[in-house]
C-alpha positions in Angstrom: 249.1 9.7 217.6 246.1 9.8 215.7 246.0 11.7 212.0 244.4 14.6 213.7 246.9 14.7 216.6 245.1 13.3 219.5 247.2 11.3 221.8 246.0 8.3 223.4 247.3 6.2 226.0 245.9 2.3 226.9 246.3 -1.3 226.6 246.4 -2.8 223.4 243.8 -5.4 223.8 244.5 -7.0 219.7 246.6 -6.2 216.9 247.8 -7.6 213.5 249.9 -6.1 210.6 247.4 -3.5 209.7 244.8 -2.8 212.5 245.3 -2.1 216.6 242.3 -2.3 219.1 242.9 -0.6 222.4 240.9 0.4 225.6 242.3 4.0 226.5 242.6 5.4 230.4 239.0 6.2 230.7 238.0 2.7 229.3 237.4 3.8 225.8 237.7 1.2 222.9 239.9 2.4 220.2 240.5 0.8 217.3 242.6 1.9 214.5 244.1 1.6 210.8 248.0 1.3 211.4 248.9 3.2 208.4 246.1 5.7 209.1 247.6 6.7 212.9 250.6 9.9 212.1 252.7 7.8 215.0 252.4 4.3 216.9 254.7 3.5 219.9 254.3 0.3 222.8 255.7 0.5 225.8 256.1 -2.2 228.3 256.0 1.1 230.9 253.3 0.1 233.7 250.2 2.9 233.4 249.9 2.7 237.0 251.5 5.6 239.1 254.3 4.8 241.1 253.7 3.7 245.0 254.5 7.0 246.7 254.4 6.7 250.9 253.2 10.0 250.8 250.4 9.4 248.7 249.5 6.3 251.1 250.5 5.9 254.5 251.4 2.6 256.2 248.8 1.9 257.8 246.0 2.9 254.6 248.3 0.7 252.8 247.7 -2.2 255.5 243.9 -1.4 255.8 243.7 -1.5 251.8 245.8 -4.8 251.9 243.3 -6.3 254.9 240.1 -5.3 252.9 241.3 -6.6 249.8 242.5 -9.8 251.1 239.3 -10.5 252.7 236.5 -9.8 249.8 239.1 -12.4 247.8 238.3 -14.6 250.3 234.4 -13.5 250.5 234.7 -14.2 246.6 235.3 -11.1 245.8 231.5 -9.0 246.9 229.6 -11.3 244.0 
């Protein structure tokens, strides 16, 4: 938590004894002074929402799977 109370959540990209760089959830670069931020936790908690079968079916689920295996294949759509 930052000194004026926002809360951010991301990936720490770098960090040393005094400083952390992160990209937030909307792709935001961050970087702070460590003794500057009013809190400072890590998890090792994933950011991604848990798979849900509700959310996505089987079969989206397999026709995600298919089109993702084959633009790897197609190198990816570059």
């Amino acid at each position: 938590m930052t000194a004026d109370g926002t809360k951010l959540q991301g990936v720490v990209l770098n960090e040393d004894s005094f400083t952390v760089q992160m990209l937030d959830t909307r792709e935001q670069l961050h970087s702070f002074e460590k003794s500057k931020l009013r809190s400072y936790e890590k998890t090792r908690e994933s950011l991604m929402p848990a798979y849900d079968a509700k959310t996505l079916p089987d079969k989206d689920l397999k026709d995600l799977i298919a089109f993702l295996l084959a633009a790897s294949l197609q190198g990816g759509g570059k």
